[in-house]
Structures are given as C-alpha cells and as structure tokens.
VEXDREN-888910 format. One record per residue: residue number from 1; residue in one letter; x, y, z of N, C-alpha, C in turn. Coordinates in Angstrom, 1 decimal. Layout:
N
+-----+------+--------+--------+--------+--------+--------+--------+--------+--------+--------+
! pos ! code !    n.X !    n.Y !    n.Z !   ca.X !   ca.Y !   ca.Z !    c.X !    c.Y !    c.Z !
+-----+------+--------+--------+--------+--------+--------+--------+--------+--------+--------+
! NUM !    A !      X !      Y !      Z !      X !      Y !      Z !      X !      Y !      Z !
...
+-----+------+--------+--------+--------+--------+--------+--------+--------+--------+--------+
// end
This chain:
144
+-----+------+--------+--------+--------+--------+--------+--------+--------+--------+--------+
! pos ! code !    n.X !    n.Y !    n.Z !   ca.X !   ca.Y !   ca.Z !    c.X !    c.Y !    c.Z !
+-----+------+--------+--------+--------+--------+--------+--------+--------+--------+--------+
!   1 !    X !  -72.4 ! -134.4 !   -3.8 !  -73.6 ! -134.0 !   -3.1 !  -73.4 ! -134.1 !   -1.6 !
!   2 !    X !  -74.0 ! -132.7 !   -0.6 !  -73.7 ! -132.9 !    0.4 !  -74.6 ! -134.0 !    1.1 !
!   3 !    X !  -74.5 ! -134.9 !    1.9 !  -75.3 ! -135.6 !    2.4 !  -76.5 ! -135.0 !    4.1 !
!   4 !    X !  -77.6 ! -135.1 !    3.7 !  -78.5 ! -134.7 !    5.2 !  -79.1 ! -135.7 !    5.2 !
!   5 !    X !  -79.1 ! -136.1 !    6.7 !  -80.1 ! -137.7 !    7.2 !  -80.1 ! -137.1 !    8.3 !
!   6 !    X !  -80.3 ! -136.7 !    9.5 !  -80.9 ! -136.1 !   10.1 !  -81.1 ! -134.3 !   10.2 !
!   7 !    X !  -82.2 ! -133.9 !   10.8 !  -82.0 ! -132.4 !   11.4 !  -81.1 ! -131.9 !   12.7 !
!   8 !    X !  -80.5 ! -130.8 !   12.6 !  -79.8 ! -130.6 !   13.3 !  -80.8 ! -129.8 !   14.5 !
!   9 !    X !  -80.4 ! -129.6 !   15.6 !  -80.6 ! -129.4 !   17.0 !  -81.6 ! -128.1 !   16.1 !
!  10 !    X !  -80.5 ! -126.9 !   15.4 !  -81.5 ! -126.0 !   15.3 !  -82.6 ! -125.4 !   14.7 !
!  11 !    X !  -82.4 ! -126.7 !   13.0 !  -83.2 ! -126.7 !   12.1 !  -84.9 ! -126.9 !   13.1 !
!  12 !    X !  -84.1 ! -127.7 !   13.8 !  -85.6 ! -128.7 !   14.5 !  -86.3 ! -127.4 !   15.3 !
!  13 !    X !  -85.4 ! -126.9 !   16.1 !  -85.8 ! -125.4 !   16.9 !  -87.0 ! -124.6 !   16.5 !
!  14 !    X !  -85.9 ! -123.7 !   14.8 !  -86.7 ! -123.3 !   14.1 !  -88.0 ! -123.7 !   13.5 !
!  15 !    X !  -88.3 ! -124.7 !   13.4 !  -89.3 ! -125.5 !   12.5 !  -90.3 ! -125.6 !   14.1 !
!  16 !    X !  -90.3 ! -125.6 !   14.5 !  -90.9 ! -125.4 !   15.6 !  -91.8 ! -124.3 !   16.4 !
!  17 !    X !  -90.7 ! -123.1 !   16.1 !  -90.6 ! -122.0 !   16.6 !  -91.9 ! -121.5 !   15.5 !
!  18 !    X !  -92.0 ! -121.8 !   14.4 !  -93.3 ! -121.4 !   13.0 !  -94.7 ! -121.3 !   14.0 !
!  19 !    X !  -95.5 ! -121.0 !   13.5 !  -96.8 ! -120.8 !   14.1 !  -97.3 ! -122.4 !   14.2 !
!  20 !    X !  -97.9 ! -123.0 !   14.7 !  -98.5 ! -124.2 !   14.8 ! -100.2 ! -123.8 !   14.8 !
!  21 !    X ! -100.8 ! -123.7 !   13.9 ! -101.8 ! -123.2 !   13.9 ! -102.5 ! -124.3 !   12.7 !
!  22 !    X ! -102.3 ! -125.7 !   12.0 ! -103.5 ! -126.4 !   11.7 ! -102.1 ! -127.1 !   10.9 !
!  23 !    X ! -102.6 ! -127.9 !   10.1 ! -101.8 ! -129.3 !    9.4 ! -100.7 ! -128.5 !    8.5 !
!  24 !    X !  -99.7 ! -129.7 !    8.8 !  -98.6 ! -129.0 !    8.1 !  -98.2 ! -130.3 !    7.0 !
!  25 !    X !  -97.3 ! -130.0 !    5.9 !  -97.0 ! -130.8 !    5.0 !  -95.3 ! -130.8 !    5.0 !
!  26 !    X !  -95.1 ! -132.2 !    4.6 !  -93.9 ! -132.5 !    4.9 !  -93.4 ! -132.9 !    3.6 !
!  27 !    X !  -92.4 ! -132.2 !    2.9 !  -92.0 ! -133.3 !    1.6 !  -90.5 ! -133.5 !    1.9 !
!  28 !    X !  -90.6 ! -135.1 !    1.8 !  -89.6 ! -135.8 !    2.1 !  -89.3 ! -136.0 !    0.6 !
!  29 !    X !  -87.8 ! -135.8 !    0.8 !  -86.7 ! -136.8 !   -0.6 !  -85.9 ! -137.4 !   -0.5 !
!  30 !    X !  -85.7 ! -138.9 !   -0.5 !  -84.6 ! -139.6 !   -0.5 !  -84.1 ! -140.3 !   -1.3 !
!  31 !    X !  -82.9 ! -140.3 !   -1.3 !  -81.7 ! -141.3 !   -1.5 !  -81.1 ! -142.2 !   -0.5 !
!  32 !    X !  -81.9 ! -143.6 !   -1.5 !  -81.2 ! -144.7 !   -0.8 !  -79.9 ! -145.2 !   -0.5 !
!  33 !    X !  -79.3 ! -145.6 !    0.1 !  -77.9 ! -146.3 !   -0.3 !  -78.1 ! -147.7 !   -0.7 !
!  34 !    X !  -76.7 ! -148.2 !   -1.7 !  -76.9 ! -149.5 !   -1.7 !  -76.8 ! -150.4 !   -1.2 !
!  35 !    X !  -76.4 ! -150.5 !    0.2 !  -76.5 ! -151.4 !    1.0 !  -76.6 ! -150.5 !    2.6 !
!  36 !    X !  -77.2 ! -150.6 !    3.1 !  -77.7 ! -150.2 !    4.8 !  -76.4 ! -150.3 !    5.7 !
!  37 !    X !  -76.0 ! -149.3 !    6.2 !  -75.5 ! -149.0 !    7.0 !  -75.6 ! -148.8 !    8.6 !
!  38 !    X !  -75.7 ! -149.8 !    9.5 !  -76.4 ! -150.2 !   10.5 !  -74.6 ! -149.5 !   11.8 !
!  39 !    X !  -75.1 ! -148.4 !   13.2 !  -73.9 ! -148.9 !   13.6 !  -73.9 ! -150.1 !   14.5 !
!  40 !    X !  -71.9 ! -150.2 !   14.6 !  -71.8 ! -151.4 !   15.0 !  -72.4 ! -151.7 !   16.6 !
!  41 !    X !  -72.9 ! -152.8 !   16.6 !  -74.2 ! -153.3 !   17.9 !  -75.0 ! -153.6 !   17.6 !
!  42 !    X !  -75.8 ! -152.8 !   16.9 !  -77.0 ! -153.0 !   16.2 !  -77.3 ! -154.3 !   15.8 !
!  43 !    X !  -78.6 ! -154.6 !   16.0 !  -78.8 ! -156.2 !   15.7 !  -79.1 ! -156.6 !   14.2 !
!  44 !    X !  -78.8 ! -155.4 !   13.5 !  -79.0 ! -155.7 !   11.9 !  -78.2 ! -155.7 !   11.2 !
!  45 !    X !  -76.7 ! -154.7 !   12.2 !  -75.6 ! -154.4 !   11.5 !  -74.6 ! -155.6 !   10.6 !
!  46 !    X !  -74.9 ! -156.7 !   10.7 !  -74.2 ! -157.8 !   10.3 !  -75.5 ! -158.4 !    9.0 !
!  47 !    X !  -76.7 ! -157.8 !    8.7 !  -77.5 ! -158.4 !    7.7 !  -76.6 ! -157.3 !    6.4 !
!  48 !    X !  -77.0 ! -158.4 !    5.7 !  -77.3 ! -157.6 !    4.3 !  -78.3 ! -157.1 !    3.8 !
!  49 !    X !  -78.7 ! -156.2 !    4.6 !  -79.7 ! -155.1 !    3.6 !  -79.4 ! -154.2 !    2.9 !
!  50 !    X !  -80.8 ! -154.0 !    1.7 !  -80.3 ! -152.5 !    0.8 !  -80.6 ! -151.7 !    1.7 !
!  51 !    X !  -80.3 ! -150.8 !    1.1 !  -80.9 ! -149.2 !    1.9 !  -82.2 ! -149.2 !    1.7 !
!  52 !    X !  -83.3 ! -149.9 !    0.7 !  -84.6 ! -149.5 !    0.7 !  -85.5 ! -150.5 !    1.2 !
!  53 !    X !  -84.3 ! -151.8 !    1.8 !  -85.2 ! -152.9 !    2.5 !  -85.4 ! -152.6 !    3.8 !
!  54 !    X !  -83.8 ! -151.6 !    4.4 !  -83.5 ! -151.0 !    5.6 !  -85.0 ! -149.9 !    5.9 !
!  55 !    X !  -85.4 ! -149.3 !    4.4 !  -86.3 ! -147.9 !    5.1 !  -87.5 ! -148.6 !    5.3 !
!  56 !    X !  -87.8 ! -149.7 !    4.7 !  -89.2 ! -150.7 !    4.9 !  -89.0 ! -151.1 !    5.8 !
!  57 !    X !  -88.4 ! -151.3 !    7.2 !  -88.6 ! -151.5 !    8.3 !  -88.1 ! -150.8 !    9.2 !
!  58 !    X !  -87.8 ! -149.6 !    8.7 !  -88.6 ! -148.4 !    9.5 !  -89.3 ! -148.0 !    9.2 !
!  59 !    X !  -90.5 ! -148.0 !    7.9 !  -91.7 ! -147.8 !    7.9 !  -92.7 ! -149.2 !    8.7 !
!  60 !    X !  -92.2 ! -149.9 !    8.6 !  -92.7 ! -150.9 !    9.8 !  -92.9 ! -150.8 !   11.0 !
!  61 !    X !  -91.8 ! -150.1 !   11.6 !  -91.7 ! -150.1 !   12.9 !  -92.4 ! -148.3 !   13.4 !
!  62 !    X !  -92.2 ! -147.5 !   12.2 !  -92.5 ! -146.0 !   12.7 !  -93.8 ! -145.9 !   11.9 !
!  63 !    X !  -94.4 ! -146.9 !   11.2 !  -95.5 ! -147.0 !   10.8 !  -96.9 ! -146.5 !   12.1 !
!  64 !    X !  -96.8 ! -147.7 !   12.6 !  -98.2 ! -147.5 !   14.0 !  -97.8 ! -146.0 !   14.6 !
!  65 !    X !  -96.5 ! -145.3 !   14.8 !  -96.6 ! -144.3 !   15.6 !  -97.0 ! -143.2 !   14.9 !
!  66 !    X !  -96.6 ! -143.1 !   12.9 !  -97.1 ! -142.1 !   12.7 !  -98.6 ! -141.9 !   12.4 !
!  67 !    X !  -99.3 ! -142.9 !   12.1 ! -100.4 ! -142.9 !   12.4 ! -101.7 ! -142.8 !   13.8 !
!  68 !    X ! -100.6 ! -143.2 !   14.7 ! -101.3 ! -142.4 !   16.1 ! -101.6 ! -141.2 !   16.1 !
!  69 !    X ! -100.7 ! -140.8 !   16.1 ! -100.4 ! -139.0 !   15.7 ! -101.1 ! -138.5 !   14.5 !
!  70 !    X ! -101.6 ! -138.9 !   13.7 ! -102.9 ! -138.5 !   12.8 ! -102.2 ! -137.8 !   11.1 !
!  71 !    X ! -100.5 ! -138.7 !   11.4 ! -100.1 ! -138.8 !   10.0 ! -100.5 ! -139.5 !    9.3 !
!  72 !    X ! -100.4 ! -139.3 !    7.8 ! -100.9 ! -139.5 !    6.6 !  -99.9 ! -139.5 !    5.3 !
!  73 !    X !  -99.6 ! -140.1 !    4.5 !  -99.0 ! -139.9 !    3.3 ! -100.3 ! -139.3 !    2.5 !
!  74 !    X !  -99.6 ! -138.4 !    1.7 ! -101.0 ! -137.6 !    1.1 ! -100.2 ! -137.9 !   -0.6 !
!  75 !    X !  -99.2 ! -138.0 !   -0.7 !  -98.9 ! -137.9 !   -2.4 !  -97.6 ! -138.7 !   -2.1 !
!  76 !    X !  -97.2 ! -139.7 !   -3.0 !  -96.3 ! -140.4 !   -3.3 !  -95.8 ! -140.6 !   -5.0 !
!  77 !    X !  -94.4 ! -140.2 !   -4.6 !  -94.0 ! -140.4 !   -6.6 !  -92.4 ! -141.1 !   -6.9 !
!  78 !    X !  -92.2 ! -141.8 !   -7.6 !  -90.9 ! -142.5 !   -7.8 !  -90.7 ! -141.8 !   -8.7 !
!  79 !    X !  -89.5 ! -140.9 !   -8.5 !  -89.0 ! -139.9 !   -9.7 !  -88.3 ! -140.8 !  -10.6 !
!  80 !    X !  -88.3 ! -140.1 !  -11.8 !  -87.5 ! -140.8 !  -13.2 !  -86.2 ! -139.6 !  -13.7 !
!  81 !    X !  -86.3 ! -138.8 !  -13.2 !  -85.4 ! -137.6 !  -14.2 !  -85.5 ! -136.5 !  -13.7 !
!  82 !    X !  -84.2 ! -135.8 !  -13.2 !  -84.4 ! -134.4 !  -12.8 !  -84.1 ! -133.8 !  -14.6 !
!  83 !    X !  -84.9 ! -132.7 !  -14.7 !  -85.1 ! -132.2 !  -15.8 !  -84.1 ! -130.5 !  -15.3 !
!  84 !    X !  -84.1 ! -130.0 !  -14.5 !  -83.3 ! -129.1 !  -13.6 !  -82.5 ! -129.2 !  -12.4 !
!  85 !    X !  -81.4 ! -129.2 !  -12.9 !  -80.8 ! -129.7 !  -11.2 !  -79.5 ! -129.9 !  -11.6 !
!  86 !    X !  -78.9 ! -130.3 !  -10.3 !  -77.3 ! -130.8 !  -10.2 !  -78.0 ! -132.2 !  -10.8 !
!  87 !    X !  -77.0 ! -132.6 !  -11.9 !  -77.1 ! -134.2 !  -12.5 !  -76.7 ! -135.1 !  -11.4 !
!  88 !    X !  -76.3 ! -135.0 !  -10.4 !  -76.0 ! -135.9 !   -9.5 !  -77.1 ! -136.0 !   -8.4 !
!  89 !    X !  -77.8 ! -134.9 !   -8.4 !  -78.9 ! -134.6 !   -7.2 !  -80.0 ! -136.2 !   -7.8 !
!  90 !    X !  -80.0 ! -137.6 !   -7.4 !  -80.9 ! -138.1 !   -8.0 !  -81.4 ! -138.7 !   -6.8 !
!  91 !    X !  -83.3 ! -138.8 !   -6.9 !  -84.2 ! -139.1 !   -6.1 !  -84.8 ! -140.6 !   -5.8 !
!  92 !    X !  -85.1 ! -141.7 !   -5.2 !  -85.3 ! -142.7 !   -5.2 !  -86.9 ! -142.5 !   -4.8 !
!  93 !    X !  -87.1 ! -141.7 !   -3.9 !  -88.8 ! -141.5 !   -3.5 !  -89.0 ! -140.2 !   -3.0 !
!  94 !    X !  -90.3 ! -139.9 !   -3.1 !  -90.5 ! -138.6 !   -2.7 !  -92.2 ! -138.9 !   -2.8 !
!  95 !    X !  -92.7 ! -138.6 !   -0.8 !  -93.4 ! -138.2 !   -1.0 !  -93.8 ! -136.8 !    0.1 !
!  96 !    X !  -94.9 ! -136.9 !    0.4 !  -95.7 ! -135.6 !    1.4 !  -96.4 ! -136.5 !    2.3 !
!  97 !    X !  -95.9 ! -136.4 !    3.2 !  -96.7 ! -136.6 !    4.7 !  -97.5 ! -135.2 !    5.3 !
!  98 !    X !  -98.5 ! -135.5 !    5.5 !  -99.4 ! -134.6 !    6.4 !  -99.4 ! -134.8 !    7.8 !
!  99 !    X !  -99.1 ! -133.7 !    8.6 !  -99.7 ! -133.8 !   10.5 ! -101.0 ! -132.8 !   10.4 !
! 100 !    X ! -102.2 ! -133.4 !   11.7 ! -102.6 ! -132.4 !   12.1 ! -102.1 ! -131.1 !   12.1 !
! 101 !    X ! -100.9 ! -131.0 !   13.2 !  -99.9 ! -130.0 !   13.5 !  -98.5 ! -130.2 !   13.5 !
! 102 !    X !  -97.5 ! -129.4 !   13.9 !  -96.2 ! -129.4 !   14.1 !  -96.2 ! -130.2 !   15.4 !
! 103 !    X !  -96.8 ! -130.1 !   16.6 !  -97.0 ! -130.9 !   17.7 !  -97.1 ! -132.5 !   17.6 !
! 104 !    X !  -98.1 ! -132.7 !   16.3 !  -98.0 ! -134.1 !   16.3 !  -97.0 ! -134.4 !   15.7 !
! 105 !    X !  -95.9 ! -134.2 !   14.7 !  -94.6 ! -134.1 !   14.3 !  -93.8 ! -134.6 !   15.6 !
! 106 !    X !  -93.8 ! -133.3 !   16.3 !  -92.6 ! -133.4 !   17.5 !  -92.9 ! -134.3 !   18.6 !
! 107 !    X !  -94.3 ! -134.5 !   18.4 !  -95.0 ! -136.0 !   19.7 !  -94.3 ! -137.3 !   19.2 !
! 108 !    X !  -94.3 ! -137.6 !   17.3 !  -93.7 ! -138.6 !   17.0 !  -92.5 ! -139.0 !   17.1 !
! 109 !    X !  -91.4 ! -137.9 !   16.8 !  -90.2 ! -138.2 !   16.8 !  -89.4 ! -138.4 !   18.3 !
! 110 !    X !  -90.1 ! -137.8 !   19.2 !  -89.6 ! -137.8 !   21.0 !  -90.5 ! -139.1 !   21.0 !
! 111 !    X !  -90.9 ! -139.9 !   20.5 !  -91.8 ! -141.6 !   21.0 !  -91.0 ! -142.0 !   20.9 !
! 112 !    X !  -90.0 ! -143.0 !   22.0 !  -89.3 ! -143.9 !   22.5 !  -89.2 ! -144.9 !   21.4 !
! 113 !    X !  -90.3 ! -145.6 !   21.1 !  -90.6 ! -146.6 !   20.0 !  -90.0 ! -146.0 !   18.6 !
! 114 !    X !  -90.4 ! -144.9 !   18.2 !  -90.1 ! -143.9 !   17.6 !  -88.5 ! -143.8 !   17.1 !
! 115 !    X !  -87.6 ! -143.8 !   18.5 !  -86.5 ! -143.3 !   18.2 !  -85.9 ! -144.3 !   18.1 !
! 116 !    X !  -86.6 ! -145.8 !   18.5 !  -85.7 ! -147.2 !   18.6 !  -85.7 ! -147.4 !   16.6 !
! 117 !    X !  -87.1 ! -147.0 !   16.0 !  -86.9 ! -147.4 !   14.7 !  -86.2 ! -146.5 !   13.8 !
! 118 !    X !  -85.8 ! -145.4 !   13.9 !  -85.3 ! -144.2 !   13.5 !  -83.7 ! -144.5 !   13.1 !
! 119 !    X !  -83.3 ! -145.7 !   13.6 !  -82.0 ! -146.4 !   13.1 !  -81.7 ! -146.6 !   12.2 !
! 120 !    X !  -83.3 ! -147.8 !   11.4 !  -83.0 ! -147.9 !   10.4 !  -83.5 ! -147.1 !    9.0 !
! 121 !    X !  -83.8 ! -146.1 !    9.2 !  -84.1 ! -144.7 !    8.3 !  -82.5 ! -144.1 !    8.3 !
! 122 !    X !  -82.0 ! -144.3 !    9.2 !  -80.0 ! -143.6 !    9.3 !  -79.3 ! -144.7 !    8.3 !
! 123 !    X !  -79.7 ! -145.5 !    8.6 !  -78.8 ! -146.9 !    8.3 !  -79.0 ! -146.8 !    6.6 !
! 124 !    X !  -80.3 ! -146.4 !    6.0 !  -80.9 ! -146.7 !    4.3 !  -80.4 ! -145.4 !    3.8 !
! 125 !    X !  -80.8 ! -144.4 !    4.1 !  -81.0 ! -143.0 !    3.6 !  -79.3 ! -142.5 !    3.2 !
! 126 !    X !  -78.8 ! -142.4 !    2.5 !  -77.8 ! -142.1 !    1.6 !  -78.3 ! -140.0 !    2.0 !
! 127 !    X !  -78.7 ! -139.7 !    1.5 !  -79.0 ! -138.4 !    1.5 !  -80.4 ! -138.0 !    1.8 !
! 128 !    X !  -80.9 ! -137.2 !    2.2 !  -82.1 ! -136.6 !    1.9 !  -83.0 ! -135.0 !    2.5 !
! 129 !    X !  -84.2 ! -134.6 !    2.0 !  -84.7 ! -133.2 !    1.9 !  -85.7 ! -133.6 !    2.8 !
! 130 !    X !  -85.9 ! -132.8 !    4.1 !  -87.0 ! -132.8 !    4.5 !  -87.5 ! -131.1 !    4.9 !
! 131 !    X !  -88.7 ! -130.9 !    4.5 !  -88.9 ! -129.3 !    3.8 !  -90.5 ! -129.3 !    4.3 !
! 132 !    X !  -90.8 ! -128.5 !    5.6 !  -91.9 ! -127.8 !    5.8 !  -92.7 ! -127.3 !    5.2 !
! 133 !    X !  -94.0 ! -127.5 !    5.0 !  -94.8 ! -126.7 !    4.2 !  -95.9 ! -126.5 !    4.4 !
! 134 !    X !  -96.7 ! -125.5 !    4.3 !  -98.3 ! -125.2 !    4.7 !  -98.8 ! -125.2 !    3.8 !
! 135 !    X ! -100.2 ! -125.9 !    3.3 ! -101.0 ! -126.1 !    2.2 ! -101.7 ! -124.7 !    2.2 !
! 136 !    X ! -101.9 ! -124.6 !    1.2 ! -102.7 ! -123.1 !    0.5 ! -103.4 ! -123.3 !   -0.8 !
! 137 !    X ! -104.2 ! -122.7 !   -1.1 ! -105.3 ! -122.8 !   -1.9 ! -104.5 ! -122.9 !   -3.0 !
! 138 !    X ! -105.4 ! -123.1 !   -4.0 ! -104.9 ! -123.2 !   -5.5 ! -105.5 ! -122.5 !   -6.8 !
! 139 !    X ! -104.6 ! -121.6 !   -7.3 ! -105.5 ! -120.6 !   -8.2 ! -104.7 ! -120.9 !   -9.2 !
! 140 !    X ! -105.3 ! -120.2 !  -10.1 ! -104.8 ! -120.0 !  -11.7 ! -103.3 ! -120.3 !  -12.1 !
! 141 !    X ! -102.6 ! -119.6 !  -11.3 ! -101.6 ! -119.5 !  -11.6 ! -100.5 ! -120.0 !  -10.9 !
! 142 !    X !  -98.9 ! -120.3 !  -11.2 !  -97.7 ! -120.9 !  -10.8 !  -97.4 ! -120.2 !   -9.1 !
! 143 !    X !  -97.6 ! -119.0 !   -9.1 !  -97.3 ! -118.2 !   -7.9 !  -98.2 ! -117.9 !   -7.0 !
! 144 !    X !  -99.9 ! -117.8 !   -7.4 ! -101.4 ! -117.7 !   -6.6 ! -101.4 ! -118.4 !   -5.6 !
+-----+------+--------+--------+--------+--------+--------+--------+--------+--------+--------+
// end
C-alpha cells in the first residue's frame, strides 16, 4: 500500500482553488502505526508511543484550534472489514469533520500552534485518505 500522511503543495492548491461557498466535509481515513514515529529532536522521539496514543495528542493539542475555526466531527466509525477493496487497504478510524468553509480549513492548518501539533499526526499515521466533500441532499436513491 502506497503510504499518504501529508498533502502535497498541489493537492492543497487545488482543494482550494474549489468554490468556497458554505461547509465543506472532510473524510479522513487512517492507519495507525504500531509504534510513533517522532523525527529525531523531537521531544517525544525517545517515548514509546503507539501510533494511536501519538494521534491523541495531536487531537489534544489541534483540538482547541479546530474548534476555533467552527470544526466539528460530524460522524465517527471504527471499521471492522473491508468487504471491497485491496485486502491490505485496512482502516483503524474514519471519521468526517465539518468546516464552515474551505477558509476555516486553511486558517487551521497555517495556525502556528497548529503546525507545532501536526508532528504528532506524522509521527502515528502509517497511511491515510483525506477526501473533500460537499454535503447534498438525500433522495431515494444510491446516486440522487
């Protein structure tokens, strides 16, 4: 499996460049690693953390910012089984974060505070999916 833990310069461009016109949804998928990967300096790089004790403090620390910014976790699920997929593609958590906008997105991740806890999300995250999306109504059917 290829590994993504951060966005690259252009993804981030693109994802930007989209209309910003009202709340956007975010589904995140990760894979943890089994032990945290800290680089060397880092004042944690000598603990022994998992990778999921590593993302709980950067939900600690990027906690208060993304709630400034008027994020929200809106759906959270601990997957059990890809039923379609690469057998190797496997998920530790997955949820959807909500922004107002794209703007409060890009307000969070340029927060200083922000970028200081953003280490230990590099340090846990073994792999992972982070995938734009605009909420839309819900009708009858799979495709509506």
């Amino acid at each position: 499996m290829t590994k993504f833990v951060d966005p690259t310069r252009g993804q981030f461009g693109q994802m930007m460049k989209l209309p910003d016109d009202g709340a956007i949804h975010m589904l995140n998928m990760l894979r943890f690693r089994k032990k945290a990967r800290y680089p060397d300096g880092h004042a944690a790089a000598g603990e022994e953390l998992s990778g999921v004790d590593a993302y709980k403090r950067y939900g600690e620390e990027s906690g208060p910012i993304f709630r400034r910014v008027g994020g929200e976790v809106i759906l959270s699920w601990s997957p059990k089984l890809t039923l379609i997929g690469p057998e190797d593609e496997e998920w530790h958590a997955i949820f959807i974060a909500q922004y107002p906008n794209a703007a409060a997105f890009a307000e969070m991740i340029k927060d200083p505070a922000y970028q200081k806890a953003v280490v230990h999300r590099q340090a846990a995250v073994k792999t992972s999916r982070l995938i734009r999306m605009a909420p839309r109504s819900v009708g009858p059917g799979f495709a509506d």
